[in-house]
N, C-alpha and C positions, 0 to 999 in steps of 0.2 A: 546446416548450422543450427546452432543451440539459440532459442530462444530466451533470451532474460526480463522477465515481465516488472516492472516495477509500475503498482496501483498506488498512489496517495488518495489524499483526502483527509478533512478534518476530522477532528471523531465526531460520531454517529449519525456519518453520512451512509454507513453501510460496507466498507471496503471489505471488512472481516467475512460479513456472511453471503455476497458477491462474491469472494475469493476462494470461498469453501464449494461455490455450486462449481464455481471455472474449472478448479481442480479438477472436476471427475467429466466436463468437457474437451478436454485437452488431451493428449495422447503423452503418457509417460511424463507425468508432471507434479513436481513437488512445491508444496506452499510454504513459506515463511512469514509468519505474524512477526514483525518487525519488534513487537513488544514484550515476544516473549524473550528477546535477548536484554531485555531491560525490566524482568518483572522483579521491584525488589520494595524491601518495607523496610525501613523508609525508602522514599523514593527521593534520591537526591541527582539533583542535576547542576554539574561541574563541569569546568572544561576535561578535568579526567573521565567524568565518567561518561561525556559524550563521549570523547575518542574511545573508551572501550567498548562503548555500545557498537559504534559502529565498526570498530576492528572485530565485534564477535559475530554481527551480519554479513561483512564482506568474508570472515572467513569461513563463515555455514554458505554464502553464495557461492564461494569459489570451489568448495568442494563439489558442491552441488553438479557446478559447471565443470567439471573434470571428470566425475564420475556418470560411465557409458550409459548407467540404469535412464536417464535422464535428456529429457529434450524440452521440456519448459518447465523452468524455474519459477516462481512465481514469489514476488515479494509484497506484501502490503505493509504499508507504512504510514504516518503520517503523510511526511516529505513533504511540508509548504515552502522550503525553499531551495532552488536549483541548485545551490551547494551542499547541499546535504545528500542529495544526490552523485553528484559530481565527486564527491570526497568517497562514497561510497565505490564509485567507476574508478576511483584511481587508486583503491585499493586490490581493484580484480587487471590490473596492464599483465599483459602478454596472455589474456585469454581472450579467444575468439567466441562471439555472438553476434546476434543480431537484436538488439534493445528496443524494446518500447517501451514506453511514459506515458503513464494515463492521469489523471488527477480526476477524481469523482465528487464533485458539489450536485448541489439541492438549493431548494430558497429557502432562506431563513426560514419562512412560517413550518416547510416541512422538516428541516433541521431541528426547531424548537419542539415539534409533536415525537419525532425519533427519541431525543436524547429527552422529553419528557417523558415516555414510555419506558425507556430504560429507567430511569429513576425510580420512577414507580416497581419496576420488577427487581428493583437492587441489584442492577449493574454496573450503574453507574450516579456518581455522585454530583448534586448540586453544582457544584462550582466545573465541572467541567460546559454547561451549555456556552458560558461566558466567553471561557478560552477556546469553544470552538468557534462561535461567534466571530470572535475576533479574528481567526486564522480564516476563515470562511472565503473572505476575497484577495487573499494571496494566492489561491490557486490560478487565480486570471491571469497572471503574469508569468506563468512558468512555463516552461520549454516542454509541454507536454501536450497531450489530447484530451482535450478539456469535455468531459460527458457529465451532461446535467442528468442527475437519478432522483430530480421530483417527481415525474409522474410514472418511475420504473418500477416494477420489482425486482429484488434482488436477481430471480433468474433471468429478469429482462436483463438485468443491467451483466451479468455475467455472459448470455447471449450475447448482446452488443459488444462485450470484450473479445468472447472469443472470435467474432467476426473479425474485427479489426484487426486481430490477428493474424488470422489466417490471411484475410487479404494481403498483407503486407510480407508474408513472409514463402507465396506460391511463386 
């Protein structure tokens, strides 16, 4: 059975460059940055344009999951909260997987030096530390596998994913 990986996390806890080592870990697996189906200028967020966000991720998932090339999926996303998730599962019924849910925190002090360093190399902009800040301990409460990545590297932290994987799906 096909695996469907969904990694959350706040921004610039690492999901993206974690997700990129996992990729070439994995046997026959494609990656979806959650944001590229919402990369827009302005960036405006509606109740439309959530739902289209996410009707255009479950339906890059679903192909994903139908086409034979493929045996792990892999999505990274925000996802701080288990509806967003869930709404996302209930646009993929009547396809067969096997799902896991990870959520990847850090401690704030190393949250704040990431998304400081990004600043500085202009990837990211000032007012995101705050909204990540804030989203930071929603991950504690969600229906998933909570892996703290302060003291990981990305390829740890990709290590650790694909373990967890594998274990659960032999």
């Amino acid at each position: 059975m096909k695996n469907l990986i969904f990694v959350g996390g706040t921004m610039g806890v690492g999901k993206t460059t974690a997700c990129n080592l996992l990729k070439k870990q994995l046997p026959n697996c494609v990656f979806l940055e959650g944001d590229w189906c919402w990369d827009a200028h302005p960036f405006v967020v509606t109740a439309e344009t959530r739902e289209m966000v996410l009707d255009n991720i479950a339906y890059l998932l679903g192909n994903f999951l139908r086409c034979s090339s493929y045996e792990n999926i892999l999505l990274c996303w925000v996802l701080h909260q288990n509806e967003i998730a869930q709404a996302l599962l209930n646009r993929l019924d009547g396809l067969s997987f096997h799902l896991h849910r990870f959520s990847l925190t850090c401690s704030e002090q190393v949250l704040r030096a990431r998304i400081g360093a990004d600043i500085q190399a202009g990837i990211r902009t000032e007012d995101v530390l705050e909204r990540s800040l804030e989203r930071l301990p929603l991950y504690d409460a969600l229906n998933t596998v909570l892996l703290d990545t302060s003291t990981w590297t990305p390829l740890e932290t990709a290590q650790v994913l694909r373990q967890q994987i594998l274990s659960k799906t032999l």
